[in-house]
N, C-alpha and C positions, 0 to 999 in steps of 0.2 A: 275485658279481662284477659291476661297474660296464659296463653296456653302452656301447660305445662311439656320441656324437652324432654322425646321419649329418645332414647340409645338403643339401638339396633344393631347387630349383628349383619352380616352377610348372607347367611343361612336364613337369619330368619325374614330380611328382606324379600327372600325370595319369594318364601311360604308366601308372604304376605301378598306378594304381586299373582301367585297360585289362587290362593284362597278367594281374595279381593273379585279375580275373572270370575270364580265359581258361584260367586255371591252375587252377579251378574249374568248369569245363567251362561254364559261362554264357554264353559265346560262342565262335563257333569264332574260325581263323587268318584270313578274310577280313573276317567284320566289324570284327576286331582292327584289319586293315590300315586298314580305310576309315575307322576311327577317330582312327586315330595320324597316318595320312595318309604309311606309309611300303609299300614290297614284303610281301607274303608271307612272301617269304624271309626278311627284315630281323627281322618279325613274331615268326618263328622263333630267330633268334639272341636278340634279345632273353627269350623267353622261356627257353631255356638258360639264360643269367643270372641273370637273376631265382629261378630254381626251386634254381640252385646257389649263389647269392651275398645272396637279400634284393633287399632297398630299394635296397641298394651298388651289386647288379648294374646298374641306371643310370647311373648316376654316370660321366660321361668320365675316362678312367687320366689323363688328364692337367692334373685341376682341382689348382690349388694351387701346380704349379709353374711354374718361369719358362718363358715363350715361345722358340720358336726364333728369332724374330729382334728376341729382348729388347735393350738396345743393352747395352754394354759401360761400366761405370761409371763406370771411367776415362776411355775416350773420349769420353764425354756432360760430362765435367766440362772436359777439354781442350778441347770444343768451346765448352762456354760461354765456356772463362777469354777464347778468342779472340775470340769474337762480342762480348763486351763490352768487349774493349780495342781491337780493330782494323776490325769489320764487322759496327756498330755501327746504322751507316746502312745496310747492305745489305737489298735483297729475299732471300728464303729461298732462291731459286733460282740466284741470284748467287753470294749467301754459303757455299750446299753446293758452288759450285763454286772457291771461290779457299780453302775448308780443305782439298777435294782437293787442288789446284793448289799450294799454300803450304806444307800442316802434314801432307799425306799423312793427313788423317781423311778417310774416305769413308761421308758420311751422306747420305741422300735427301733430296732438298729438302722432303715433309711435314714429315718428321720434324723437318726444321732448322726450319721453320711453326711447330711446336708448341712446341720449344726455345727459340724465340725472342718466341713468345707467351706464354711461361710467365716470361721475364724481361723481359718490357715492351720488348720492342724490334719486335715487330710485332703489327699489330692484324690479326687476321681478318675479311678484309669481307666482306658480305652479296654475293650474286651480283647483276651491273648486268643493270637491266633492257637488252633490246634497244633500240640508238639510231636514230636515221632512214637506213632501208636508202639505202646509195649503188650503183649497178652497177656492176659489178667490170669495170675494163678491161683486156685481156691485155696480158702482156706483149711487149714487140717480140721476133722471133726471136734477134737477130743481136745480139751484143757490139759497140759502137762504134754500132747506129743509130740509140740517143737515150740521152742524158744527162741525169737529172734533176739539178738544180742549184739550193741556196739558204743564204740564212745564217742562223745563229739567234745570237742577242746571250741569255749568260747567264754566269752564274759558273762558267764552268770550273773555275779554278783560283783557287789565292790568294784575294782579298776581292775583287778588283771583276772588275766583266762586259766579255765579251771575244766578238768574233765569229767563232765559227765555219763558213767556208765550206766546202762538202761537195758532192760531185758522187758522182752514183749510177749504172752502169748500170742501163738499164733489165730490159734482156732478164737478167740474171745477178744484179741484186740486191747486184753488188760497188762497195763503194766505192773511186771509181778516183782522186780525192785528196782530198787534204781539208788544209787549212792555215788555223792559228788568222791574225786581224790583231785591229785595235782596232777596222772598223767595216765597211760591206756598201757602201763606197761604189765612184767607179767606178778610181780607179787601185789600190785591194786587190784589185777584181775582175779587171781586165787582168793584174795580176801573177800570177793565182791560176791563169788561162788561160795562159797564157805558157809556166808550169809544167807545164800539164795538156799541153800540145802537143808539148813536149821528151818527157815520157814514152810518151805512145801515138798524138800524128795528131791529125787531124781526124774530130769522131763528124759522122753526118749532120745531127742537128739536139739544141739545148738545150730544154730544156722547165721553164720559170721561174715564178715570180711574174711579177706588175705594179708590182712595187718600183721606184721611179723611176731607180734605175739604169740596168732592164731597158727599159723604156716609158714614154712619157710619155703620161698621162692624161688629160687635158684633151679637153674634149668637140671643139675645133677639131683636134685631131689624126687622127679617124676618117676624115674625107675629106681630108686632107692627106698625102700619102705621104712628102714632105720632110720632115714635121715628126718625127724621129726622134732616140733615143739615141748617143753615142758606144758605147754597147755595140753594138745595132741597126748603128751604120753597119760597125764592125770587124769584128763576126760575117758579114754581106754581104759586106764585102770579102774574106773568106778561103773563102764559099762555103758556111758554117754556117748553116743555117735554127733562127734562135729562133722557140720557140713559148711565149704567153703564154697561162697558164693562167688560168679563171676562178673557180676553188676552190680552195682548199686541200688537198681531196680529192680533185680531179684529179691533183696532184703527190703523192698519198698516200706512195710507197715512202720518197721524201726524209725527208717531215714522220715517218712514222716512224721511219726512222730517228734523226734527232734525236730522239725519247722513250728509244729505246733507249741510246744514246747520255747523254744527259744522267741516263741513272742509273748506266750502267756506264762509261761513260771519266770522268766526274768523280770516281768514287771510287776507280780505278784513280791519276788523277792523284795525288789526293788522298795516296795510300798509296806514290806516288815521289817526294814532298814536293817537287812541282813547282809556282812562284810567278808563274814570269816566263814571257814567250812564247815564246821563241825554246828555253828548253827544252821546254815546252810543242810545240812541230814539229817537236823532235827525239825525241820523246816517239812521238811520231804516226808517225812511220818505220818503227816495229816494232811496233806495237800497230797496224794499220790489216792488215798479212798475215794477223795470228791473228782477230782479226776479223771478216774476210771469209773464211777456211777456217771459222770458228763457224757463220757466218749464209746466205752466198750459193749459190746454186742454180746447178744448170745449164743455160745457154740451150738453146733449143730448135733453135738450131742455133749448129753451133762458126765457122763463119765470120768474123773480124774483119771489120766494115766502116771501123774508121777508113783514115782518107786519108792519106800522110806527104808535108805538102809538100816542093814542088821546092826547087830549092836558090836560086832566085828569089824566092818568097812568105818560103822562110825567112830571109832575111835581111832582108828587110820588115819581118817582124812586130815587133819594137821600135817602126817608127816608125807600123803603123797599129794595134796596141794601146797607141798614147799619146791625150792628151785635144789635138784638133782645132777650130781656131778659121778660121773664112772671113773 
């Protein structure tokens, strides 16, 4: 009768030359242990096995068959057919979440990694080394007491680049609006404000770039206090403190937002086969609530501090957020 081939491992060959001596009186149960590198007791079971089963008695019950959380064959093939016709350009983490969200497949973003690395839709990167530590600055307590605010010019939608303006609480990490135009200059921006005002008030202060919308840069401006922005002078007039940042990384929360952003609302757009802007802001009306319950935090304290003006300033503001000439 044809002996049945057992497959062995290295590891477990050893055991089994460990064991095999012990079951031959050669060594006892402890040197076994410090050999194996496992209990006593363990020591023990093992050798049960062994004495009643062979070589086999190593062997785990469950080499050869499928994994418990082997994926489902059908579902791996449904996830491809989608990954390659609709989320195509998605990150893995993304893309596991809009087959939840879409098609009711629920796969872990590895595994959509590996899926997706296996049909050339993503590359696996090496891990980044660390880049030039910046200090991390807290956040403000209170909702409404700073606003970060800026625009980024890129392809949103359709073929050509478009500006998106965006304003961030600080303390909470919520994007409190955000409306496409065609560029970051200063009556996109007063309109953007105008908007921002009707919805929640006055925050205490904005916290920007040095875009010349915001500030004018010229070296004869530093000791000139006249010498200022139509944004600068509106913001003053309604009692808003702008602050001009001198990095990039000071206004970090913004800037990233925009990376997060320009991976996931572009191809969100992209997949409501949105061209033009004005769907494009109608767009952003209901994808900006689910957004901000995905991403924002809770301030460190619940206090509003915006301001609502009077019914005086409000009926102003049209004419001191227009462009002003002496």
């Amino acid at each position: 009768m044809a002996q049945k081939l057992i497959t062995m491992s290295q590891k477990e060959l050893s055991r089994y030359d460990i064991i095999k001596q012990l079951l031959d009186g050669e060594i006892n149960g402890t040197d076994a242990s410090k050999q194996i590198g496992v209990t006593v007791r363990h020591v023990k079971r093992l050798k049960l096995k062994v004495d009643k089963l062979g070589a086999a008695g190593l062997i785990h019950g469950n080499r050869g068959q499928a994994g418990n959380r082997k994926m489902d064959d059908k579902i791996a093939s449904e996830a491809k057919k989608y990954l390659k016709e609709k989320y195509y350009d998605f990150g893995p983490t993304f893309a596991s979440e809009k087959l939840e969200e879409n098609h009711k497949i629920k796969i872990n973003k590895e595994s959509i990694r590996h899926i997706m690395s296996g049909l050339g839709l993503w590359k696996i990167k090496p891990r980044k080394l660390s880049k030039k530590h910046y200090t991390w600055r807290a956040r403000k307590d209170n909702p409404g007491e700073m606003q970060q605010f800026d625009g980024s010019y890129h392809v949103w939608f359709g073929e050509e680049e478009s500006c998106l303006l965006l304003s961030v609480d600080d303390a909470s990490g919520k994007i409190t609006h955000a409306e496409f135009n065609n560029n970051e200059g200063v009556e996109a921006v007063f309109k953007f404000w105008l908007k921002y005002f009707e919805k929640h008030g006055f925050p205490l202060s904005i916290y920007l770039d040095k875009f010349s919308t915001y500030k004018i840069n010229h070296k004869s401006a530093v000791d000139n206090k006249d010498m200022i922005t139509q944004f600068e002078r509106a913001m003053n007039q309604v009692g808003i403190n702008p602050i001009t940042a001198h990095s990039a990384q000071a206004k970090g929360r913004v800037e990233r937002m925009f990376e997060t952003l320009q991976d996931r609302l572009t191809k969100e757009l992209r997949l409501a086969e949105i061209i033009v802007i004005d769907e494009a802001n109608q767009f952003l009306k209901e994808y900006i609530p689910k957004f901000n319950a995905k991403f924002s935090v809770l301030p460190a304290r619940k206090k509003n501090l915006h301001k609502r003006p009077n019914k005086q300033i409000q009926e102003k503001l049209p004419q001191i957020f227009s462009i002003q000439n002496t």
